[in-house]
Every structure is written in C-alpha cells, then in structure tokens.
ChimeraX commands (.cxc) that place a marker at each C-alpha (Angstrom):
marker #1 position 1.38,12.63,-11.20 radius 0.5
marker #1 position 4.62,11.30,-10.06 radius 0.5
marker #1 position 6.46,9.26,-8.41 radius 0.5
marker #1 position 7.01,9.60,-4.96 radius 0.5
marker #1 position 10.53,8.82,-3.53 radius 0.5
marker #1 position 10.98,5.84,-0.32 radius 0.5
marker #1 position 11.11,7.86,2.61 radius 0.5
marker #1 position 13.58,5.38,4.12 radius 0.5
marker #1 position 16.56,3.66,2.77 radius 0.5
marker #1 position 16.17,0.56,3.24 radius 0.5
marker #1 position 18.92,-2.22,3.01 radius 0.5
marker #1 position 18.59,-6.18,3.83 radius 0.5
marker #1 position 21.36,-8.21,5.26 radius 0.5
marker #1 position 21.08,-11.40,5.86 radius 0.5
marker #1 position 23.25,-13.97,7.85 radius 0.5
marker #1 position 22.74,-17.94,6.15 radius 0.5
marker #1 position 22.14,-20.89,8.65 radius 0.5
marker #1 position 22.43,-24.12,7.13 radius 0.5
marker #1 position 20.19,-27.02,8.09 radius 0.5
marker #1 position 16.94,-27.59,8.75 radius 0.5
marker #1 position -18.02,12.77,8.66 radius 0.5
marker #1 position -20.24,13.65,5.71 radius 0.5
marker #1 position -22.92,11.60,4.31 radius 0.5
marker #1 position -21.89,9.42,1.30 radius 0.5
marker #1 position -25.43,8.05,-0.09 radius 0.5
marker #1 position -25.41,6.91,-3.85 radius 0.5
marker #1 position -28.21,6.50,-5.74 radius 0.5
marker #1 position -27.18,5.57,-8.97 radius 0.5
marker #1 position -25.60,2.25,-10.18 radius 0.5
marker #1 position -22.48,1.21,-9.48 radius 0.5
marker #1 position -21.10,0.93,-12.98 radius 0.5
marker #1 position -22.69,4.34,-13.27 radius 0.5
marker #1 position -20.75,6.24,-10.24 radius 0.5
marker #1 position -17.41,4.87,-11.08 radius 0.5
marker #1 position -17.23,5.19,-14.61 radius 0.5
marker #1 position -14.80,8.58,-14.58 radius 0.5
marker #1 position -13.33,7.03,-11.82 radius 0.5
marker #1 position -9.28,7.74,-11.81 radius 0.5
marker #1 position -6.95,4.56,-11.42 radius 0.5
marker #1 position -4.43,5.67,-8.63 radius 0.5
marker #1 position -1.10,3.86,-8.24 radius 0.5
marker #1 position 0.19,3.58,-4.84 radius 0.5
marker #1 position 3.06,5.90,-4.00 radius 0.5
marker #1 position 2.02,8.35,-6.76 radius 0.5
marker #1 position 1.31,11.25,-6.03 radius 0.5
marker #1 position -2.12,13.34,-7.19 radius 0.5
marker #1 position -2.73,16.89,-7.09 radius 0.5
marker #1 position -6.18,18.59,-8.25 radius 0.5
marker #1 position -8.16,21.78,-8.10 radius 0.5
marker #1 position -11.72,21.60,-7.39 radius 0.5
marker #1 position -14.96,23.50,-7.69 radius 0.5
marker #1 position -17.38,23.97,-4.97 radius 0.5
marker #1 position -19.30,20.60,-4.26 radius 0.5
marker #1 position -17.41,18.67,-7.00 radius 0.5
marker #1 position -16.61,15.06,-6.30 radius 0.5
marker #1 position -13.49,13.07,-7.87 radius 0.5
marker #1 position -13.38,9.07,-7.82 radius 0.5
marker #1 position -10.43,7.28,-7.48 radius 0.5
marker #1 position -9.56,3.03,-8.43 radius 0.5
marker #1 position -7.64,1.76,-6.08 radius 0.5
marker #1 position -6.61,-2.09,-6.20 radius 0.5
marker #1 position -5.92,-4.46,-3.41 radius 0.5
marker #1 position -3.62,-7.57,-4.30 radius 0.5
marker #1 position -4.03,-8.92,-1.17 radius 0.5
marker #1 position -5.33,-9.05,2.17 radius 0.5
marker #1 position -3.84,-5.99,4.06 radius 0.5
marker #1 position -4.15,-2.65,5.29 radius 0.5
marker #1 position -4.78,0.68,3.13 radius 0.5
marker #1 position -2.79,4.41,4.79 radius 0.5
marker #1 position -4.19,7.46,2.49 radius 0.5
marker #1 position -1.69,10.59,2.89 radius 0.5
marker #1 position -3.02,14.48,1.82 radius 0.5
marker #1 position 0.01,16.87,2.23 radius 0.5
marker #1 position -1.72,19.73,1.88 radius 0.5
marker #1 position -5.05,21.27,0.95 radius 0.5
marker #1 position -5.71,25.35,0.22 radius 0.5
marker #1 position -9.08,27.23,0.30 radius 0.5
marker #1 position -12.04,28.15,2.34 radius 0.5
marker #1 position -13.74,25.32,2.09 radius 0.5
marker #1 position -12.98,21.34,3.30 radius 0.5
marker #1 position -12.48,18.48,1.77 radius 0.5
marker #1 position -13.79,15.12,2.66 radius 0.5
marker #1 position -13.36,11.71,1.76 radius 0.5
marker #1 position -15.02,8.07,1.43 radius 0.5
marker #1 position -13.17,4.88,1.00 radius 0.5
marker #1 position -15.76,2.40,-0.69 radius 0.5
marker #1 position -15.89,-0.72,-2.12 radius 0.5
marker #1 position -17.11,-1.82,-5.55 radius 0.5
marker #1 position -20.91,-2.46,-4.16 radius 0.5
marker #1 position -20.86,1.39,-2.73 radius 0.5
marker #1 position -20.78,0.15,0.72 radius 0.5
marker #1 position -18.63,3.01,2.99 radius 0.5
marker #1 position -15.79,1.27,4.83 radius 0.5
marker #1 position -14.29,4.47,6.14 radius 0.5
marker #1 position -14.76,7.99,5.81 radius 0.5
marker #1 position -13.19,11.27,7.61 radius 0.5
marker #1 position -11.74,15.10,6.09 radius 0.5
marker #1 position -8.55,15.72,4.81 radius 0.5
marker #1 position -6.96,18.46,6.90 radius 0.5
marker #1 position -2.67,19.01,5.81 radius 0.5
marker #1 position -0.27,16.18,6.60 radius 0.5
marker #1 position -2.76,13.68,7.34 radius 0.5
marker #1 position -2.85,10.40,7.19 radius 0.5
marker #1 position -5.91,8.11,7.45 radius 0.5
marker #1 position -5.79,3.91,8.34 radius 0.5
marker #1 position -7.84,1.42,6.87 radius 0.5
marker #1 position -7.28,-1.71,8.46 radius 0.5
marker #1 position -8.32,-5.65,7.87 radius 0.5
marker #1 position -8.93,-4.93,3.42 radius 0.5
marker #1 position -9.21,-7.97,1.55 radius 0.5
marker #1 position -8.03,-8.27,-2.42 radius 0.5
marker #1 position -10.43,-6.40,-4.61 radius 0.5
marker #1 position -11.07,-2.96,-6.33 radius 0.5
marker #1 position -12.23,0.20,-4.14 radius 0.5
marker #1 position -12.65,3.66,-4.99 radius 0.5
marker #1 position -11.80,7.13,-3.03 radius 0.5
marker #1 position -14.52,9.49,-3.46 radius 0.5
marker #1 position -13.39,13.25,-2.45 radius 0.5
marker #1 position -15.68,15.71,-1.69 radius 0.5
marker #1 position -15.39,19.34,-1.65 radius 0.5
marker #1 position -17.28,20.95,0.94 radius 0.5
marker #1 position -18.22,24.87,1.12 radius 0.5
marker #1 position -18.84,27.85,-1.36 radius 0.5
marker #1 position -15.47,28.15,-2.46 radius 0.5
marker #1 position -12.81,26.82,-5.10 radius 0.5
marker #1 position -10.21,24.12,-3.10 radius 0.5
marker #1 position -7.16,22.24,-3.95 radius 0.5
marker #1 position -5.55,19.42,-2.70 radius 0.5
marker #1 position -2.21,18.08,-3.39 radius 0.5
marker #1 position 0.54,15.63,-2.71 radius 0.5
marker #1 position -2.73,13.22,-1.98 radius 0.5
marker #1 position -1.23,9.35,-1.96 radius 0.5
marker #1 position -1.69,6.04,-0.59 radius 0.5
marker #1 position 0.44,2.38,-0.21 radius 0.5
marker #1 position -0.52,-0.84,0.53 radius 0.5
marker #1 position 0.96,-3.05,3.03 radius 0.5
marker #1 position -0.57,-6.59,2.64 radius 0.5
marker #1 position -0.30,-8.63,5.65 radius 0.5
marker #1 position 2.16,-11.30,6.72 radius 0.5
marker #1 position -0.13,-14.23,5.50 radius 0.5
marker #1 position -1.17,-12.47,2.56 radius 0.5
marker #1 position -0.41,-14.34,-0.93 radius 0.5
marker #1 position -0.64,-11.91,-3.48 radius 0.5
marker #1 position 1.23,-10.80,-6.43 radius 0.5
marker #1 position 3.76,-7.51,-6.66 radius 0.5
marker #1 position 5.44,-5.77,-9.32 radius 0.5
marker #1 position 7.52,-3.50,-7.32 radius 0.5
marker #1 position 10.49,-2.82,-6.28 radius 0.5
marker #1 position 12.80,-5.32,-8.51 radius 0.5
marker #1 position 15.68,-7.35,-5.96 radius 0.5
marker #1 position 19.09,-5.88,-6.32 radius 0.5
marker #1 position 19.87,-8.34,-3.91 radius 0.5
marker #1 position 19.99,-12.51,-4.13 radius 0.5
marker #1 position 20.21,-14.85,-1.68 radius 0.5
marker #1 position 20.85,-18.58,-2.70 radius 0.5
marker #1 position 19.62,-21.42,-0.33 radius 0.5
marker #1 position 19.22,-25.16,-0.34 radius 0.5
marker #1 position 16.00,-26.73,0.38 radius 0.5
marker #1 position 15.73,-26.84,4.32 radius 0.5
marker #1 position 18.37,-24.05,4.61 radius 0.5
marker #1 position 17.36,-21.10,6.73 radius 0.5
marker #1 position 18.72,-17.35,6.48 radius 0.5
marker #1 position 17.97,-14.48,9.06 radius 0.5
marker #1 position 17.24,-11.35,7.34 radius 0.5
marker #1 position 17.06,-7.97,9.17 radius 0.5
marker #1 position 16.28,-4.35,7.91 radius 0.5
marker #1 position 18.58,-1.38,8.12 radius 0.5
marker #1 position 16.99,2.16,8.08 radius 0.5
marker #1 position 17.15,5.67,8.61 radius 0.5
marker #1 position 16.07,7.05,11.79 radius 0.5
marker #1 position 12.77,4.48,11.91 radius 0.5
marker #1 position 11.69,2.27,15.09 radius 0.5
marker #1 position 8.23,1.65,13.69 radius 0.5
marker #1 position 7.20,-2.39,12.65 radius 0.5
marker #1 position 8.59,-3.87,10.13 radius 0.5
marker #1 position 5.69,-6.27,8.13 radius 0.5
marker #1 position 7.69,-9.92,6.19 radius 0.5
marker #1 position 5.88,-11.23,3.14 radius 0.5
marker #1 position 6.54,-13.94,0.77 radius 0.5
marker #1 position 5.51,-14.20,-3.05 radius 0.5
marker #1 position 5.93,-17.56,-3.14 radius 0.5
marker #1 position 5.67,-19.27,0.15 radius 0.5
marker #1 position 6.07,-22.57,-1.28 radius 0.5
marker #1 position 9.08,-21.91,-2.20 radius 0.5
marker #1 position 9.96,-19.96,0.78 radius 0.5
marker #1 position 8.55,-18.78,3.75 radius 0.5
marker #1 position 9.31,-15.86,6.14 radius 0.5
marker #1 position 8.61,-15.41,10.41 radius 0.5
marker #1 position 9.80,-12.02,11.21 radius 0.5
marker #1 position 12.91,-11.86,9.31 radius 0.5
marker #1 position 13.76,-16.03,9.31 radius 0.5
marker #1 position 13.47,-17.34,6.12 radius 0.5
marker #1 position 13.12,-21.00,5.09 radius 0.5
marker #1 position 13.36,-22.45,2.22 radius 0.5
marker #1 position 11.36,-25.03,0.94 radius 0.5
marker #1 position 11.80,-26.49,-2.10 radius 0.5
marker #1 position 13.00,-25.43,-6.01 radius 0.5
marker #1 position 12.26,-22.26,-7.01 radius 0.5
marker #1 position 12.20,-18.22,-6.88 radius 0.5
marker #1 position 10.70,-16.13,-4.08 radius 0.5
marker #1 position 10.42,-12.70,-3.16 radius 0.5
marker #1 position 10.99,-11.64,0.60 radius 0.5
marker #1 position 9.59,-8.48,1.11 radius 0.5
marker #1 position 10.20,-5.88,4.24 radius 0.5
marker #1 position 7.50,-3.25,4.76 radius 0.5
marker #1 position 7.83,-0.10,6.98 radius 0.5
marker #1 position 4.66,1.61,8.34 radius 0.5
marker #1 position 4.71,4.07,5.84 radius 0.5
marker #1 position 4.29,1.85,2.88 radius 0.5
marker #1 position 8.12,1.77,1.54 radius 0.5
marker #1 position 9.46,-1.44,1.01 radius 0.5
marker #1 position 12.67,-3.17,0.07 radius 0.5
marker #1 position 12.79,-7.02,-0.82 radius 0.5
marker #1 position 15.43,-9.52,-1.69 radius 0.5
marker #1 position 15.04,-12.44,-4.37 radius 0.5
marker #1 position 15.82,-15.92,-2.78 radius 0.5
marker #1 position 16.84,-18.11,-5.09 radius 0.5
marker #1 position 16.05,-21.97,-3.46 radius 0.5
marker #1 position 18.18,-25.19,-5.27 radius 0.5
marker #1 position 17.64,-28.52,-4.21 radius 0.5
marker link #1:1,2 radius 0.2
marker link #1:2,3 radius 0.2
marker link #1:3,4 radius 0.2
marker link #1:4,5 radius 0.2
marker link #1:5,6 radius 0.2
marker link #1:6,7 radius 0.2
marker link #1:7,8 radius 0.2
marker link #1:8,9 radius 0.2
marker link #1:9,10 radius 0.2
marker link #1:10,11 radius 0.2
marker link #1:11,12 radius 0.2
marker link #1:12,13 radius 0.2
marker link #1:13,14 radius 0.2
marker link #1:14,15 radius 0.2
marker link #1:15,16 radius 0.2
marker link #1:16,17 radius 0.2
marker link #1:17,18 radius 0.2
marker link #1:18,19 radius 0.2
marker link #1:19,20 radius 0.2
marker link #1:21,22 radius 0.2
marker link #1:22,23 radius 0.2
marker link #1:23,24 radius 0.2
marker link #1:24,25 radius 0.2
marker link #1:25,26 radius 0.2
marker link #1:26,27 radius 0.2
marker link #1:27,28 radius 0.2
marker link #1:28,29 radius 0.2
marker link #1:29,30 radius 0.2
marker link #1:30,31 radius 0.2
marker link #1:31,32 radius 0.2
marker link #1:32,33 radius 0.2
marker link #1:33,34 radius 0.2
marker link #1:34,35 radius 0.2
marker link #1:35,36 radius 0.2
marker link #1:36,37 radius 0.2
marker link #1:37,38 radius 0.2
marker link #1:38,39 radius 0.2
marker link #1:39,40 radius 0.2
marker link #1:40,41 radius 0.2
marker link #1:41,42 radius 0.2
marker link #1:42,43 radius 0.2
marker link #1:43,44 radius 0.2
marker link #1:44,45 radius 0.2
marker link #1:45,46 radius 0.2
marker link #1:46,47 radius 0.2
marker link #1:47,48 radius 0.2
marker link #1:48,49 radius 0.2
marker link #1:49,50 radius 0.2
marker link #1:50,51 radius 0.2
marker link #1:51,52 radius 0.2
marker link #1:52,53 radius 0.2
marker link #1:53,54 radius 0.2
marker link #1:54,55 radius 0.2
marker link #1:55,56 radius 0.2
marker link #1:56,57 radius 0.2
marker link #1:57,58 radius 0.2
marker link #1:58,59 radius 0.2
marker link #1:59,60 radius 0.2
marker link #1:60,61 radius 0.2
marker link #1:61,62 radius 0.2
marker link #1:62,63 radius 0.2
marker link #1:63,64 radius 0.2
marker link #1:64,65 radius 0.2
marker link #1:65,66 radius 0.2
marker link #1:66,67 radius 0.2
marker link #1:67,68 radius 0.2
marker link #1:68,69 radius 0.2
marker link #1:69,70 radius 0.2
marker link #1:70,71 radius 0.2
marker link #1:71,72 radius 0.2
marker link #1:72,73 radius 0.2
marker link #1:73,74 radius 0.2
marker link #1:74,75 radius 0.2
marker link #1:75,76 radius 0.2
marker link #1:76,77 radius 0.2
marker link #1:77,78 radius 0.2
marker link #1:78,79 radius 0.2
marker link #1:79,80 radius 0.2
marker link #1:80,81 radius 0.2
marker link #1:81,82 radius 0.2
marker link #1:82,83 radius 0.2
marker link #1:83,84 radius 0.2
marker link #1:84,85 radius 0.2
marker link #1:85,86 radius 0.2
marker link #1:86,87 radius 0.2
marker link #1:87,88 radius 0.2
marker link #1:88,89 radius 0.2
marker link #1:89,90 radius 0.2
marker link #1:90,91 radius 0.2
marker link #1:91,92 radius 0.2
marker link #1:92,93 radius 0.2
marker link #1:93,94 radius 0.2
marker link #1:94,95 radius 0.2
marker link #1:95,96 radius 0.2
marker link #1:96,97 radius 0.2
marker link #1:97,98 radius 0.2
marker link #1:98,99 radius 0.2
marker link #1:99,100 radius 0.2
marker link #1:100,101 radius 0.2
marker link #1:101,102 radius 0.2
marker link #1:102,103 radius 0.2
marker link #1:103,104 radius 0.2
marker link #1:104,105 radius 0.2
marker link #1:105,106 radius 0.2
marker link #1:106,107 radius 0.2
marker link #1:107,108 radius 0.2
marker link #1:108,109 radius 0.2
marker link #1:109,110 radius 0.2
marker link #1:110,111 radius 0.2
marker link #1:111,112 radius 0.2
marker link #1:112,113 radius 0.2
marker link #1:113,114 radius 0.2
marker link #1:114,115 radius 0.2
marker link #1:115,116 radius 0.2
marker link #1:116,117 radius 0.2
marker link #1:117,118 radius 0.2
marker link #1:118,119 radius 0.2
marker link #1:119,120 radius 0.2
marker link #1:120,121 radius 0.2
marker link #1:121,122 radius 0.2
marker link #1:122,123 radius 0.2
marker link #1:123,124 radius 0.2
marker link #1:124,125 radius 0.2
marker link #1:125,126 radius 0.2
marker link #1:126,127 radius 0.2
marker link #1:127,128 radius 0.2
marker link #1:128,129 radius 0.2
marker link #1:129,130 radius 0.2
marker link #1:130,131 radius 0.2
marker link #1:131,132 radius 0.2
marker link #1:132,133 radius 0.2
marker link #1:133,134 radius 0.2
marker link #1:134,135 radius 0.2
marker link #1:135,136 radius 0.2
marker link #1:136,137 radius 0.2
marker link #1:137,138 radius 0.2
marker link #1:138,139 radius 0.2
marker link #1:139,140 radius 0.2
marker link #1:140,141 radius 0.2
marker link #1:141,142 radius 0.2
marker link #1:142,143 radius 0.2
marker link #1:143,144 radius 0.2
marker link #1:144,145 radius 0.2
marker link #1:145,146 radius 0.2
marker link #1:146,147 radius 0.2
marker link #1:147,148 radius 0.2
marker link #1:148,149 radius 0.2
marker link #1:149,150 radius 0.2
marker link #1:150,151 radius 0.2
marker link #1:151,152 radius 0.2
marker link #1:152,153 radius 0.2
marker link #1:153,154 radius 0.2
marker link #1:154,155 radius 0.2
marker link #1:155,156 radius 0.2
marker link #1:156,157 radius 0.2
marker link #1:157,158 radius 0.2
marker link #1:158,159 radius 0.2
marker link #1:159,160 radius 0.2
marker link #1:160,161 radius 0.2
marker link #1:161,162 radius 0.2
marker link #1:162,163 radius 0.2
marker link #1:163,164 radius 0.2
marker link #1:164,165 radius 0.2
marker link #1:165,166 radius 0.2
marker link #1:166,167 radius 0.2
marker link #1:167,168 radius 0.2
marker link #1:168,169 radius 0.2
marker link #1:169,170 radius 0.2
marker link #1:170,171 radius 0.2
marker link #1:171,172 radius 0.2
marker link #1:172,173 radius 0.2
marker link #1:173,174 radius 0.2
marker link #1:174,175 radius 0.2
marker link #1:175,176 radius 0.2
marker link #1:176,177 radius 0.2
marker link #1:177,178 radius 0.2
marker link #1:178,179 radius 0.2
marker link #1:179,180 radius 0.2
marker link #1:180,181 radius 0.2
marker link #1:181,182 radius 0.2
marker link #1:182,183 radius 0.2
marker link #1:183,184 radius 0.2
marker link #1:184,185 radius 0.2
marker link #1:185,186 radius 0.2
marker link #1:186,187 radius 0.2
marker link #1:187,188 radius 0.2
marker link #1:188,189 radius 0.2
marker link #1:189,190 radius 0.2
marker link #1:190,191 radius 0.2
marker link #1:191,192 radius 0.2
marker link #1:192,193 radius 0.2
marker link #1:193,194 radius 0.2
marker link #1:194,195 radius 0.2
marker link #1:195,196 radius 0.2
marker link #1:196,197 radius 0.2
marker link #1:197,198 radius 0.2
marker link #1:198,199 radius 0.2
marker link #1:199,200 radius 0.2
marker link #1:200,201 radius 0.2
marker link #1:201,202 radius 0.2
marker link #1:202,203 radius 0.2
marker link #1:203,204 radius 0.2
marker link #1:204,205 radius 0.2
marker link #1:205,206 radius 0.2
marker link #1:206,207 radius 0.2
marker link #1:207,208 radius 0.2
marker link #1:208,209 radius 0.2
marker link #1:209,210 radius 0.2
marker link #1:210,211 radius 0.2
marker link #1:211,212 radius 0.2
marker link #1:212,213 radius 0.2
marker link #1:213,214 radius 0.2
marker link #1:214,215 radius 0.2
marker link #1:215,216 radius 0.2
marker link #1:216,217 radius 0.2
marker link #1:217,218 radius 0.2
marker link #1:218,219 radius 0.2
marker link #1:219,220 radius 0.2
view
C-alpha cells in the first residue's frame, strides 16, 4: 500500500472583511463475512492478485454524511472483476465491474462502516491494482478529520468574515466547503464567518477527493 499523491495543488487565499451487475447474496452472518475484511484508508492505494472466483472484503469508514468515488487503475487477465459496496447489515447500496481507469460514485452515504466486496469473475488468475477511494463529506456534514494538517492560519474576531478561494492546476470541477467546528466558524462557498472563541478547520474539496484546508483561529 501507499500513499497516493494530491492530484492538484491546491493553495487557499483568503481576503479578511471586518464586521459583521453480479449477484451479491450472503448467507452467512454478518460478523462472519467481514471478519478478514481489510481496513482501507482513503487515498491509499491497494494492489492484489486473485484466484478464479476469490472474493476480498474491504472496511471502509464514513465520518460523515457524504459521497464515496472508488478508482481501479488497472486490472490484467481473462477474467473480470466485480464489485459490491455494502453496508454493515449486508444490504447492497451499489454494485458494477471494474474495467481500467474507472471510477464509480456513491452518492447521499451517511457516517458508518461499509465494506467493498471484489469479485473475480471467470476461469482465470486476475489482478487489480492502483484500486482507491476518498471521501468527500458534504457541506453540512459535521464530522471529524485527521488529514491534511493547516500550513496556513487565518486569525479572525468574532463576527469577522474572510473570503477564501481555491487556486489549482488545470481543474474547473466543484469545489465542496466544510467546517470542523461550525460553532466556531462557519463556511458558504468560500465566505467564512466566525463565530465565537475557538479553532476551526475550513476545508476545500475537489471532485477527485484531494483537499487542502486552512486553520482559522477565532478571538473574541
């Protein structure tokens, strides 16, 4: 496994303004099916040979209400492989075949645990690799995230507001604003406002799952 790099770089500046299809039945328990299941981190990525008809879980974790993008760069053999994205009750929410560069959309997730099951199809050997997801919560999520770490802070007074905007490389998709705190602060497509004492994360997501974010530090 490893890390993948952003596709985009990503920089926030900000200008301060003051005032105010293949079958996927289970039979046996849930506890049962999942127990090999692997824990994949988003942007990671995972690479694995498989025999014919073998079938790999995957953990995946939601923080927060959002949306769920699987990517498969590339898969070799004469067979297929196909996936299921499932919840912890074994309920199918989505489920499709890999073919190279793909990238499947799961919209409208809420915070839990799910699991990937992949399926190889056919009589032969396959392998799949660069296979990865990300997680882009949406705007009125209120979840908790570890990553990236601000290299950039932004000090405001309580009723201050700042514009942010994001700077890319060759990218004129959406851009998705979320707050970790939104007492503290609160973000409308790039205008922050700050509310009261505190520390808050303002995070900028790109349709492919990178992300940059800027701490904003609020003083009364």
């Amino acid at each position: 496994m490893k890390k993948i790099r952003k596709i985009f770089t990503v920089l926030i500046a900000a200008a301060v303004s003051v005032a105010a299809m293949v079958s996927t039945a289970f039979t046996a328990s849930a506890k049962g099916v999942f127990d090999d299941a692997i824990t994949m981190e988003p942007l990671t990525y995972y690479s694995k040979d498989l025999d014919s008809k073998e079938v790999v879980f995957y953990r995946i974790k939601v923080p927060s209400e959002g949306k769920i993008n699987i990517f498969c760069g590339d898969t070799v053999g004469g067979g297929w492989v196909s996936y299921a994205f499932i919840d912890a009750e074994t309920n199918v929410i989505s489920e499709s075949f890999f073919v190279p560069n793909c990238m499947e959309e799961i919209k409208d997730i809420k915070k839990g645990t799910y699991y990937l099951k992949i399926i190889a199809g056919g009589d032969d050997n396959l392998f799949y690799e660069n296979l990865y997801y990300n997680f882009i919560p949406n705007e009125n999520s209120t979840g908790s995230y570890d990553e990236p770490t601000a290299v950039i802070a932004l000090r405001l007074k309580k009723g201050d507001t700042a514009r942010v905007t994001v700077v890319t490389d060759d990218y004129d998709g959406s851009i998705t604003w979320t707050s970790t705190k939104k007492s503290v602060a609160t973000v409308s497509k790039g205008k922050i406002t700050a509310k009261k004492k505190g520390n808050a994360r303002i995070r900028a997501y790109l349709d492919d799952g990178s992300y940059t974010e800027i701490l904003v530090i609020v003083e009364n």
